[in-house]
C-alpha positions in Angstrom: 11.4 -5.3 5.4 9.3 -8.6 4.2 8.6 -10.8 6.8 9.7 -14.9 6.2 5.6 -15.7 6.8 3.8 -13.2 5.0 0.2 -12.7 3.7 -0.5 -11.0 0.6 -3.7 -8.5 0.9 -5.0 -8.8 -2.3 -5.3 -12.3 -2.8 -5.5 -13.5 0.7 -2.3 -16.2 0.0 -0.2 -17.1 2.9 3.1 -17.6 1.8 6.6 -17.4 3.3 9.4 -15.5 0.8 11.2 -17.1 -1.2 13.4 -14.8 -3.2 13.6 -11.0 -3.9 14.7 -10.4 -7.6 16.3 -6.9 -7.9 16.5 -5.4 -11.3 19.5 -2.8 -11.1 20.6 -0.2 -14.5 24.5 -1.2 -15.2 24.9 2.4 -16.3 23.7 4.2 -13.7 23.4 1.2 -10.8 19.7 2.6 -10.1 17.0 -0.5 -9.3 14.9 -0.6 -12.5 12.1 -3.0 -10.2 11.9 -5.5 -7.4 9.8 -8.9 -7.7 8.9 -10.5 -4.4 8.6 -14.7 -5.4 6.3 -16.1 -2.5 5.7 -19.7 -1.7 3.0 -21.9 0.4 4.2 -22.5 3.5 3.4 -26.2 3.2 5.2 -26.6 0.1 2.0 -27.2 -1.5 0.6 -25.6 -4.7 2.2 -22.9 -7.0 4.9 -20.3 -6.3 3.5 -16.9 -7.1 5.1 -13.3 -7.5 4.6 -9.7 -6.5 5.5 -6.5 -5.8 7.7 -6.6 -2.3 5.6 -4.0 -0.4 2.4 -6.0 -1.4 2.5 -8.8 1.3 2.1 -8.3 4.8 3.5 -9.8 7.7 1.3 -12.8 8.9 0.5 -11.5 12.6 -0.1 -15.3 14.9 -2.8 -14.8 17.5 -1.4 -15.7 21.4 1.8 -18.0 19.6 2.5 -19.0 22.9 -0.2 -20.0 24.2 -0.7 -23.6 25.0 -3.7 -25.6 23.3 -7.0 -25.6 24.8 -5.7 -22.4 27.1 -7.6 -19.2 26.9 
């Protein structure tokens, strides 16, 4: 499962998702393809798009931790 804050490895682009678009066969109801559309989380910039088991979740470093503690 994607992450809202994600980072994608190949690029390096943080992003939070956006959308997942899910291509499904009417016949047969089978998913043809999936298309993860990931945003800056600043609203900044250009949406981009990828394959939803690209990105990675974007791991914070001590998110609790108060300013200037160590």
């Amino acid at each position: 499962m994607l992450e809202p804050e994600s980072v994608h490895p190949d690029t390096g682009r943080t992003g939070t998702v956006a959308t997942v678009l899910v291509l499904t066969s009417k016949p047969t109801g089978r998913t043809i393809s999936q298309t993860t559309h990931m945003r800056p989380p600043d609203r900044s910039g250009r949406e981009w798009t990828t394959d939803p088991r690209e990105p990675e979740p974007l791991r914070l470093l001590a998110t609790d931790m108060p300013a200037g503690a160590r």
